[in-house]
N, C-alpha and C positions, 0 to 999 in steps of 0.2 A: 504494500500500500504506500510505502512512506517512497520507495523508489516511482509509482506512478505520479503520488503530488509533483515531487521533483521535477519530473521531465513535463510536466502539467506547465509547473509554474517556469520552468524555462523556456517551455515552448512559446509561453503567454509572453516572454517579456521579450523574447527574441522578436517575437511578428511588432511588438510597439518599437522596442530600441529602433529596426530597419525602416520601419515606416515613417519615423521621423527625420529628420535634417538636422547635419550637425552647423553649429555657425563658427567663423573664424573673425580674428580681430585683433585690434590694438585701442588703449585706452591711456591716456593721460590725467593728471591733474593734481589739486592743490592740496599741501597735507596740514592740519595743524595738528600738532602734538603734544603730550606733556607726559612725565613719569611720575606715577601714583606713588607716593615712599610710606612705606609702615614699619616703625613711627613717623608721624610726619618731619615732612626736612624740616629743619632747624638752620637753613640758608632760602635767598628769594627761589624760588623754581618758578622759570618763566614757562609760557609753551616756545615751541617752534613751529615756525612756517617752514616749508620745504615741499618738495612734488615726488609724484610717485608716475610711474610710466610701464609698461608693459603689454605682454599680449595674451591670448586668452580662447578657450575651444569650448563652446556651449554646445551641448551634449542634448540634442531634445529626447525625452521617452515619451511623451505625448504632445499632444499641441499644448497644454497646460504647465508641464512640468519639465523641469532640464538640469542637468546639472552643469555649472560653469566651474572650470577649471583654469589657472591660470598662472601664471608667471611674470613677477614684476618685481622693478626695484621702487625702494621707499628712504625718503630721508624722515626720520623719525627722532625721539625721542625729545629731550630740552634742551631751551634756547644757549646754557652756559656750552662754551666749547667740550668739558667734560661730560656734558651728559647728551651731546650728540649720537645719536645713533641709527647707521647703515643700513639696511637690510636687502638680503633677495627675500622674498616671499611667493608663496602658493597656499592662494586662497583657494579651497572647495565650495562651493557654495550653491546648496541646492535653490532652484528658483523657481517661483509660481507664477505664471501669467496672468495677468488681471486684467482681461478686454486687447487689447487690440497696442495699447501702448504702456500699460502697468507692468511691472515686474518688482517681487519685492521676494527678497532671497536672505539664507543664512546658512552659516558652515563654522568651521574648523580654516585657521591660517597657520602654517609654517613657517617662521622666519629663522633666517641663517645670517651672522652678521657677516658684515663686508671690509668693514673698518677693522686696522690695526692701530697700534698702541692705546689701545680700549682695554689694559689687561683686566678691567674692573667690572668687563659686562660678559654671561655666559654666551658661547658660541651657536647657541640655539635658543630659541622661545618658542611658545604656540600660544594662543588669543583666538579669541571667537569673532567672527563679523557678521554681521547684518545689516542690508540695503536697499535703497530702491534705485529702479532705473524707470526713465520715460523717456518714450523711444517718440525721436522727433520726424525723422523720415525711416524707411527701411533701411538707411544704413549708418543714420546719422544716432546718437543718443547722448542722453545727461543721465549722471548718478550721482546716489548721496550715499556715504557709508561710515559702519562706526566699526572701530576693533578697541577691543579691551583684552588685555595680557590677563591669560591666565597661568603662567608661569614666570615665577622672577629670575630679571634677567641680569640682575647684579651676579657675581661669582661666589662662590662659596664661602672665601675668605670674608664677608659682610657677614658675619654671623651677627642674628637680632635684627637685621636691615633688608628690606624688601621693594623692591622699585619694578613695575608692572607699566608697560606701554600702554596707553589710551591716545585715539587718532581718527580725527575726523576728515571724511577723503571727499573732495567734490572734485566731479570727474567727467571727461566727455569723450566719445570714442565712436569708431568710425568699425560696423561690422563688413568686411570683404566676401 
């Protein structure tokens, strides 16, 4: 029985995955940032302004749902030169269609830093994001997005000390 659902439920999701259209793309835009510290700093933390850029393969399984996958760089972190921070990232981000120009999505993001003599930040993080996009022509669109660190990306030696990326991304990109 358990072998029939399976090939049931593969069968099922094979005939949506192919009948759908994958899209491809590139995306730009604006970051502001800042780093959450616990306990709070005890110096100013300003945000930062910086841009994020990349490209990106949305996955549709139905006309409704898709999943976007991506790769991109991001200037993150706060405004002192010391707590600047680099990233590549790959956001996952499952998406819902809402009508004709709505989309509004959430996932799981990867970041790997890029920056050295940073020896004070760990060489990986992950943060959750969620977004919306409105799509202006079929190839044109605007987005809005939030990530919040949920792993601290200070290094070990911070024992007591915890600093978590928060980033808001306005963005516009061009589907191919």
């Amino acid at each position: 029985m358990k072998k029939l659902i399976t090939l049931l439920l593969f069968a099922s999701l094979s005939t949506l995955t192919f009948s759908q259209e994958t899209k491809y793309g590139v995306r730009a835009g604006l970051n502001i940032s800042n780093l959450d510290f616990t306990p709070d700093a005890d110096f100013q933390n300003l945000h930062r302004n910086g841009f994020t850029f990349g490209g990106f393969v949305d996955y549709g399984f139905t006309e409704l749902i898709s999943l976007q996958v991506e790769l991109q760089y991001s200037a993150e972190g706060g405004k002192a030169d010391d707590l600047k921070a680099d990233y590549i990232q790959m956001p996952l981000m499952l998406r819902f269609h809402i009508g004709d120009k709505f989309t509004i999505g959430a996932g799981p993001m990867a970041s790997l830093k890029t920056w050295k003599n940073q020896d004070a930040f760990s060489t990986f993080s992950f943060s959750g994001i969620g977004g919306v996009e409105y799509v202006i022509t079929d190839e044109l669109f605007i987005d809005a997005r939030f990530s919040y660190g949920i792993t601290n990306i200070l290094d070990e030696d911070f024992e007591g000390i915890e600093a978590k990326n928060n980033n808001i991304q306005i963005g516009i990109g061009i589907k191919i």
